[in-house]
VMD Tcl script that builds the backbone (N, CA, C; Angstrom):
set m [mol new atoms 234]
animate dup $m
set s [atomselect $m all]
$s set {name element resname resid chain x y z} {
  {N N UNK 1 A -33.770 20.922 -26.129}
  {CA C UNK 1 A -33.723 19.679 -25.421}
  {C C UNK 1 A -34.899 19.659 -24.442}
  {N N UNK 2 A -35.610 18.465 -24.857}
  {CA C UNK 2 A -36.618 18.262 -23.501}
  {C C UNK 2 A -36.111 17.402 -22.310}
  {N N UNK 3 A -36.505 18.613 -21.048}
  {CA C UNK 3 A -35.895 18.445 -19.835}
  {C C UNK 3 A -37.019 17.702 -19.144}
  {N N UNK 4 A -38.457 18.596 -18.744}
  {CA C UNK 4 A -39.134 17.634 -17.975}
  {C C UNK 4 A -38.936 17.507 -16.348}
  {N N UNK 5 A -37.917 18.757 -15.551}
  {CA C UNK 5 A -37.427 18.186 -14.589}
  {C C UNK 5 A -37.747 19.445 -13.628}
  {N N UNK 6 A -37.714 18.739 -12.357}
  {CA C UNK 6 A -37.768 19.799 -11.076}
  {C C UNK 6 A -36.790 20.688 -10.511}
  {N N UNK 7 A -36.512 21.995 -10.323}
  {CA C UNK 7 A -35.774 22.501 -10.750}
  {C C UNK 7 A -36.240 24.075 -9.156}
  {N N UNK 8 A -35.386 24.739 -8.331}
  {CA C UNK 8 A -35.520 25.451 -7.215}
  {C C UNK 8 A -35.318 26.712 -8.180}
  {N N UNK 9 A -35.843 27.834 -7.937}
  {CA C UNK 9 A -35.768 29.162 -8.653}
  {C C UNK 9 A -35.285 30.131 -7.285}
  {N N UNK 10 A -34.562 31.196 -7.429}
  {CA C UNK 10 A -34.324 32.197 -6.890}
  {C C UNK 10 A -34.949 33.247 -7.204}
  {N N UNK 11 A -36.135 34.090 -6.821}
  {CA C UNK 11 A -36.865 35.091 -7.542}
  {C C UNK 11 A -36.691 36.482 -6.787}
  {N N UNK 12 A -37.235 37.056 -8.167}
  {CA C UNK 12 A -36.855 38.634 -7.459}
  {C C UNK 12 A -38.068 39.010 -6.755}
  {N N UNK 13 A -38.196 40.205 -6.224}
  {CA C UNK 13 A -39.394 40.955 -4.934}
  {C C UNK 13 A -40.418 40.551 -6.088}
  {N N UNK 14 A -40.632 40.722 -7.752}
  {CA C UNK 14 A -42.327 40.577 -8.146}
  {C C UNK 14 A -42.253 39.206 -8.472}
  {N N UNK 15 A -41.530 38.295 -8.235}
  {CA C UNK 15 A -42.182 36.336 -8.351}
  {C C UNK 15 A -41.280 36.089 -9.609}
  {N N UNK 16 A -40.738 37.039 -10.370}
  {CA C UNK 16 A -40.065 36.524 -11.412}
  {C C UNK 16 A -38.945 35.399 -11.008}
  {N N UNK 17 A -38.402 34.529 -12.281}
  {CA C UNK 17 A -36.785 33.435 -11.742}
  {C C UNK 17 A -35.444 34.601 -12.004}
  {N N UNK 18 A -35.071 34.743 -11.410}
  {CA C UNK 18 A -33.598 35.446 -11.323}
  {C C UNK 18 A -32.192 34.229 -11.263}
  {N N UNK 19 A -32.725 33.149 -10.764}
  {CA C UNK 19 A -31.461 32.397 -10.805}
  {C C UNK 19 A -32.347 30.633 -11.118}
  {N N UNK 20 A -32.075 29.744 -11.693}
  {CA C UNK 20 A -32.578 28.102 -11.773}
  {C C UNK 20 A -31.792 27.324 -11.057}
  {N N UNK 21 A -31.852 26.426 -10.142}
  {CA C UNK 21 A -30.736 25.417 -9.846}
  {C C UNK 21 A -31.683 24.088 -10.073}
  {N N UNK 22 A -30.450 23.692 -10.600}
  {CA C UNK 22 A -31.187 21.998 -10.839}
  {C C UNK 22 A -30.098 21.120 -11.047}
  {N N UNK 23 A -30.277 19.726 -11.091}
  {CA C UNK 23 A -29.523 18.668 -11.004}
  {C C UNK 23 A -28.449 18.986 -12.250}
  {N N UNK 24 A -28.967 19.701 -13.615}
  {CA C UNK 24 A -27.660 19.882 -14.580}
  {C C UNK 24 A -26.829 21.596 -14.470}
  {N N UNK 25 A -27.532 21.534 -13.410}
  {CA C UNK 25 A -26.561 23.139 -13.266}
  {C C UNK 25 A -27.430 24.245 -12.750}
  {N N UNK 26 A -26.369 25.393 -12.210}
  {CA C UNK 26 A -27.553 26.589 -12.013}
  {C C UNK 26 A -27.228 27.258 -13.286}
  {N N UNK 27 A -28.103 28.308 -13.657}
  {CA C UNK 27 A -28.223 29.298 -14.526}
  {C C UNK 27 A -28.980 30.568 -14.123}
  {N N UNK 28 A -28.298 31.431 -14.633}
  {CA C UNK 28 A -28.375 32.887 -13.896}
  {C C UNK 28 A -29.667 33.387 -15.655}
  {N N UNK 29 A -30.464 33.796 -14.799}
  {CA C UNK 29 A -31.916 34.695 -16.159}
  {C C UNK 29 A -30.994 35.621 -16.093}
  {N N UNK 30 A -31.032 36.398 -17.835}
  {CA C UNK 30 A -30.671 37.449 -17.903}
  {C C UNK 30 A -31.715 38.308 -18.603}
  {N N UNK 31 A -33.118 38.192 -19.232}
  {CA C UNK 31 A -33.825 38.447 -19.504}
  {C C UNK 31 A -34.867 37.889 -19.171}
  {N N UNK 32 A -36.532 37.559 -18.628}
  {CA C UNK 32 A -37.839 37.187 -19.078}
  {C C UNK 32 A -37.979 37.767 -20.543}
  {N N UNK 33 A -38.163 36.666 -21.951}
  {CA C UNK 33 A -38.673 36.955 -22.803}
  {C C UNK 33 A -40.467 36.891 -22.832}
  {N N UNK 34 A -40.775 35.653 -22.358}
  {CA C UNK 34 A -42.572 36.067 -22.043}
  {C C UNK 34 A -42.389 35.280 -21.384}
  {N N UNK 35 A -44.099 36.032 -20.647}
  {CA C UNK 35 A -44.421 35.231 -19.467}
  {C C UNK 35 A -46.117 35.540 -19.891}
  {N N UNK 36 A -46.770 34.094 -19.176}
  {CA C UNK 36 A -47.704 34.421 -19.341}
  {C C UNK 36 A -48.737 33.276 -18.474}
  {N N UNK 37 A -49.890 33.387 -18.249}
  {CA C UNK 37 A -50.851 32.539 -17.153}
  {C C UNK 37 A -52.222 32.318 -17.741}
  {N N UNK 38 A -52.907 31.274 -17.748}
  {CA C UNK 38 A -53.992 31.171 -17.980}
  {C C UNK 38 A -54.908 31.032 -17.005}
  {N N UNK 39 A -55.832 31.704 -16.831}
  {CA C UNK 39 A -56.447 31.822 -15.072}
  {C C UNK 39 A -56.443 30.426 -14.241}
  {N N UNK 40 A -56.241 30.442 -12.800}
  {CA C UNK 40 A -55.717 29.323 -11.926}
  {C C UNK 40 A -54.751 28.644 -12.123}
  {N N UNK 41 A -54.017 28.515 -13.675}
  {CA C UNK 41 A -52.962 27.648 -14.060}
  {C C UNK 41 A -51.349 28.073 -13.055}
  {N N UNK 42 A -50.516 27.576 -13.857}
  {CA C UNK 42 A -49.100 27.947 -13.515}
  {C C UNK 42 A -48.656 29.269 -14.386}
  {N N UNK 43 A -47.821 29.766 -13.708}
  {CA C UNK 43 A -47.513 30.675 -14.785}
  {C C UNK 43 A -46.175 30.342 -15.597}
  {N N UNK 44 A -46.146 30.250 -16.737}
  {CA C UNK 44 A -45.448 30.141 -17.509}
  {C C UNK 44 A -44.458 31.157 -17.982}
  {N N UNK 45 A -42.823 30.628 -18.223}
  {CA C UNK 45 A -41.858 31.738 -18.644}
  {C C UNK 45 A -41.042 31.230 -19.584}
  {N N UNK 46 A -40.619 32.344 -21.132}
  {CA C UNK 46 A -39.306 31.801 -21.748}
  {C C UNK 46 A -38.338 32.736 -21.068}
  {N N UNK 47 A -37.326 32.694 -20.606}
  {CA C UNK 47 A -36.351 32.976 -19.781}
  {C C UNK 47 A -34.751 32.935 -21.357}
  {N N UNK 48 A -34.107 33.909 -21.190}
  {CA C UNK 48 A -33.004 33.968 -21.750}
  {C C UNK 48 A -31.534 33.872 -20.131}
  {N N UNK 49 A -31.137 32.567 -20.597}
  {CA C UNK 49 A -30.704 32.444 -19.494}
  {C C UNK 49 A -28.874 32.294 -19.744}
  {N N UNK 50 A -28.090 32.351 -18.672}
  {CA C UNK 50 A -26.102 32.388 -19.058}
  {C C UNK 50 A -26.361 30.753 -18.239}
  {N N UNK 51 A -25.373 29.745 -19.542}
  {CA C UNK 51 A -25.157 28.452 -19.013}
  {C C UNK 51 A -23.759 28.115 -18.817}
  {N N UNK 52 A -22.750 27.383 -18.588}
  {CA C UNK 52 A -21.439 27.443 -18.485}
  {C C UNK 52 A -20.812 27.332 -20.012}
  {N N UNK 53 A -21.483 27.252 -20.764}
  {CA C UNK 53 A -21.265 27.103 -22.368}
  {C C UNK 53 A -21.663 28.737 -22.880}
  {N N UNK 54 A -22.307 29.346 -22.485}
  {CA C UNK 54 A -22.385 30.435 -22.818}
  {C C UNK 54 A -23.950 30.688 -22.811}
  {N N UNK 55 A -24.830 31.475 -23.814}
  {CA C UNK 55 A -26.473 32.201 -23.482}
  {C C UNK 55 A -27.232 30.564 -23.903}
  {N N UNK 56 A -28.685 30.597 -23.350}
  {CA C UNK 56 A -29.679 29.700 -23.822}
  {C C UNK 56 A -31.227 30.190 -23.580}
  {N N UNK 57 A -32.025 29.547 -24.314}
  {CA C UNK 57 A -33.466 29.642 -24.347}
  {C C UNK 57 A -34.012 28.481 -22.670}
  {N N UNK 58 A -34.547 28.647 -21.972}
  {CA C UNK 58 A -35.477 28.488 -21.608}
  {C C UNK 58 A -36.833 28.288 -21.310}
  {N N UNK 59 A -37.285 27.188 -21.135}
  {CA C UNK 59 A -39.062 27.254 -20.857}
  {C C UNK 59 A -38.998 26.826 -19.235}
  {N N UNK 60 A -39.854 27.591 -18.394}
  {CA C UNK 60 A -39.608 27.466 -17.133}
  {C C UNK 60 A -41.168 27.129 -16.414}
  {N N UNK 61 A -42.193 26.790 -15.729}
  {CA C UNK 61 A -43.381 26.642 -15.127}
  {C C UNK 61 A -43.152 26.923 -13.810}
  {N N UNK 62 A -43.346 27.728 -13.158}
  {CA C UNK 62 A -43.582 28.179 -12.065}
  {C C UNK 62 A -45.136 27.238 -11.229}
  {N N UNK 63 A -44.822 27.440 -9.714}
  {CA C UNK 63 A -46.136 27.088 -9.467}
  {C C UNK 63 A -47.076 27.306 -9.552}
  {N N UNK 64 A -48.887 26.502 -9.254}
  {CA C UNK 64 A -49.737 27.277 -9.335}
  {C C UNK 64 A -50.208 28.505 -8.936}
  {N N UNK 65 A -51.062 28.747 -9.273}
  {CA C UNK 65 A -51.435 30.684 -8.471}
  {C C UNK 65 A -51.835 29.979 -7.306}
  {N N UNK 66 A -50.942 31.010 -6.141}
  {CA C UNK 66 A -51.297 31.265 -4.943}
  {C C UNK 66 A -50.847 29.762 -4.258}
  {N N UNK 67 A -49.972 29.046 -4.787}
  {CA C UNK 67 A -49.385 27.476 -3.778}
  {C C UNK 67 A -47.974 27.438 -4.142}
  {N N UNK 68 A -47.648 26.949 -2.998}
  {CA C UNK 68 A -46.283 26.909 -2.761}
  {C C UNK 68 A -46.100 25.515 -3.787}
  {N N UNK 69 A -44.883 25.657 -4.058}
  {CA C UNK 69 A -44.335 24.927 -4.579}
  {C C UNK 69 A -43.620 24.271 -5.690}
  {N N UNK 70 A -42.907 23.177 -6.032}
  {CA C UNK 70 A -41.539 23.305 -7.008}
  {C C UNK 70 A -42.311 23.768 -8.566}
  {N N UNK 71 A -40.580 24.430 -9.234}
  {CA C UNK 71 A -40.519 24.807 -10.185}
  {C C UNK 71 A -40.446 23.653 -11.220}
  {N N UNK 72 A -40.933 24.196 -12.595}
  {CA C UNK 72 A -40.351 22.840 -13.734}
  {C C UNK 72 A -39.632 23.594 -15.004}
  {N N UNK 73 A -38.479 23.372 -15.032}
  {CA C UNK 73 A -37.567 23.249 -16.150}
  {C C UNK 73 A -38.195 22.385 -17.216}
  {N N UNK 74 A -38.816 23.128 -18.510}
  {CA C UNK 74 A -39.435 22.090 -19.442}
  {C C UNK 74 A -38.521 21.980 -20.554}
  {N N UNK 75 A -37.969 22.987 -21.001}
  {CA C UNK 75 A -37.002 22.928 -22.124}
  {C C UNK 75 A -35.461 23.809 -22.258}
  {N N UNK 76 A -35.225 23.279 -22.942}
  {CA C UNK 76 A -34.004 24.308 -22.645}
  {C C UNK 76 A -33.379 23.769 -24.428}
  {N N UNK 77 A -32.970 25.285 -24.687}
  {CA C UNK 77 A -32.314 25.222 -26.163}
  {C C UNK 77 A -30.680 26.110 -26.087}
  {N N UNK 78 A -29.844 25.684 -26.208}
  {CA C UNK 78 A -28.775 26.261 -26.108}
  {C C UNK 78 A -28.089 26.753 -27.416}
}
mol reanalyze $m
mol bondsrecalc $m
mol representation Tube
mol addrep $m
């Protein structure tokens, strides 16, 4: 499902998402499957994440390098 939406992350001490909250729910990461950055960009994550239905895929965008600011929930496959 394309989400498209803004979305607060809880991260651990190295910048990874450990927890998503967003307008359709929080979801707890139970894995980073990849992550990855293209220089100055955002860094990008597929996240294996627990939803109240049970496990899902994730696509997550973090902010740019080195600026504060919101997360994006791009997809989500359950």
């Amino acid at each position: 499902m394309l989400m498209d939406e803004t979305v607060s992350a809880e991260t651990t001490p190295t910048g990874r998402p450990a927890q998503i909250n967003g307008p359709h729910g929080c979801y707890r990461v139970r894995r980073v499957l990849e992550e990855w950055q293209a220089p100055g960009q955002a860094r990008f994550y597929r996240l294996q994440v627990v939803t109240p239905d049970g496990s899902a895929i994730a696509e997550v965008v973090g902010p740019r390098a080195a600026e504060p600011g919101p997360w994006t929930l791009r997809r989500m496959w359950t």
